[in-house]
Structure formats: C-alpha cells, structure tokens
C-alpha positions, -999 to 999 in steps of 0.1 A, spaced: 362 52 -22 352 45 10 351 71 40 377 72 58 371 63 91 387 84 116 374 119 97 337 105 95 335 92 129 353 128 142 323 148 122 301 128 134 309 130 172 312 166 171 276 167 155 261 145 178 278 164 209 266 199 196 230 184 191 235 173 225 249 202 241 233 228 228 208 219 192 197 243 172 185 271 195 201 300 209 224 280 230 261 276 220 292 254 229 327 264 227 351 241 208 371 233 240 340 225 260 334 197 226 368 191 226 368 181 271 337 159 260 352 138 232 385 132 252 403 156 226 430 185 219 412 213 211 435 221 185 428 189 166 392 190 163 391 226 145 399 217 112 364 194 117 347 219 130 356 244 105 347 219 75 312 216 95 311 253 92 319 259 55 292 224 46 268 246 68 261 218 92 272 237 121 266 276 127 297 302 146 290 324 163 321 349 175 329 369 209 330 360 243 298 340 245 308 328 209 302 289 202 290 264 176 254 255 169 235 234 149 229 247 117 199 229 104 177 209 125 189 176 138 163 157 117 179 177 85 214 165 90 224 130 75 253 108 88 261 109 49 265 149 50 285 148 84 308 126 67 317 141 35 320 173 53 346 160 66 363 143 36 393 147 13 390 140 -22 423 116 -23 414 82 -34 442 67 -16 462 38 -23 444 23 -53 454 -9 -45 463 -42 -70 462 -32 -105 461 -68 -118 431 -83 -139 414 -95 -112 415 -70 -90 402 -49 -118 378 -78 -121 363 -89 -92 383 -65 -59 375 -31 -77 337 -36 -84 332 -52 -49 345 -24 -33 326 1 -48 295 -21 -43 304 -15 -4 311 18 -4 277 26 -24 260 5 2 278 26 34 269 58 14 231 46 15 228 37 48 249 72 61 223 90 40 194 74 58 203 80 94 198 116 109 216 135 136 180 130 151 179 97 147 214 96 170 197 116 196 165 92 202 193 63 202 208 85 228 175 86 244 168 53 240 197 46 262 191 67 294 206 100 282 189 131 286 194 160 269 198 201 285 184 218 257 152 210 235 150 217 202 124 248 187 94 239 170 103 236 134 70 231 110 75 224 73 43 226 55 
C-alpha cells in the first residue's frame, strides 16, 4: 500500500541531513545535532534512526565522539530504500469492500503506489544533494573517492 507519509519523509530527512552533515567519511553527527536541524525531539527520531541502522543505510558509531554516518555512498542509497526502512508492514484501513471498489478503487491504487515505488527507487540520496546544490547550499564535508570498476 502506499508509504506512509510522515515515516518516509522522516527517513528521508534524516538521510539527506547526515549526507549533508557529515557523508560517508570519517565524520559523524550525533542524533540531537539531526534532531536541532530538523526542528525535532531527539527522542522521536530514534526509532528512524535505528531502522536506518538495522536496513544498513546509516552506520553508528559509539562513545563520546560516537555519531551516525552514511553507510553506503550517497549515490548507493535510493529514496525507495530510505523509505521502506522506515515502514511497517500494516496495510491499514483497507477501505470499501464493495464491488467496485474491488473493481475500479483497489486496482487504481495499487497502480499509484507501483508508480511512487518506481520513481522512489530512481532518485538517490545523491541526487538530493546536487538539488541541494543546485539551490545555493554548500556542503562541510566531501565525499571519498569511491571507484567501482
């Protein structure tokens, strides 16, 4: 069914402020540093960043300079990953149950959601950052050379 909003856009944000912040280097940024930047409790973005963490998308590192990294290159992460990372298997409300729902509602709606799910999986966390780019930002941290032969 389709993603549900709020949980895709929160992986999302997180990704795209660790790319920022500190990529896929040895920099790191603490979850209440993400947390001030987003506008958030730090206590409600953890279950996100842990599902990062367990999908592999972000890397944690522990102690007192502990943080989160990237944990594939930003050109290696879809939007598609970020937001199933994130995502609960519950279906939902499943809506009408008359014919033509079943009928016509139903198939439409998986038609969307197949459509989101191809578009998610074609934009990168990389692509984000030249949008990012393209807008004035500038980045503190670069990325290291990452050749794939």
């Amino acid at each position: 069914m389709l993603i549900r909003r709020d949980r895709a856009l929160l992986a999302l944000d997180i990704l795209l402020d660790v790319a920022f912040h500190a990529g896929r280097g040895t920099t790191v940024t603490g979850a209440a540093e993400i947390a001030d930047r987003l506008g958030l409790a730090r206590r409600g973005i953890e279950p996100a960043l842990q599902a990062l963490v367990r999908a592999g998308l972000l890397e944690s590192l522990r102690g007192p300079r502990g943080g989160y990294r990237l944990g594939r290159a930003p050109r290696a992460i879809t939007l598609l990953d970020a937001a199933l990372a994130n995502h609960d298997d519950d279906p939902g409300d499943p809506g009408a149950s008359g014919a033509l729902s079943a009928a016509v509602v139903q198939p439409l709606w998986k038609e969307l959601d197949n459509a989101l799910r191809e578009r998610l999986a074609a934009l990168t966390i990389g692509d984000l950052l030249q949008r990012g780019a393209a807008k004035g930002l500038k980045r503190a941290v670069t990325e290291p050379l990452n050749f794939a032969i």
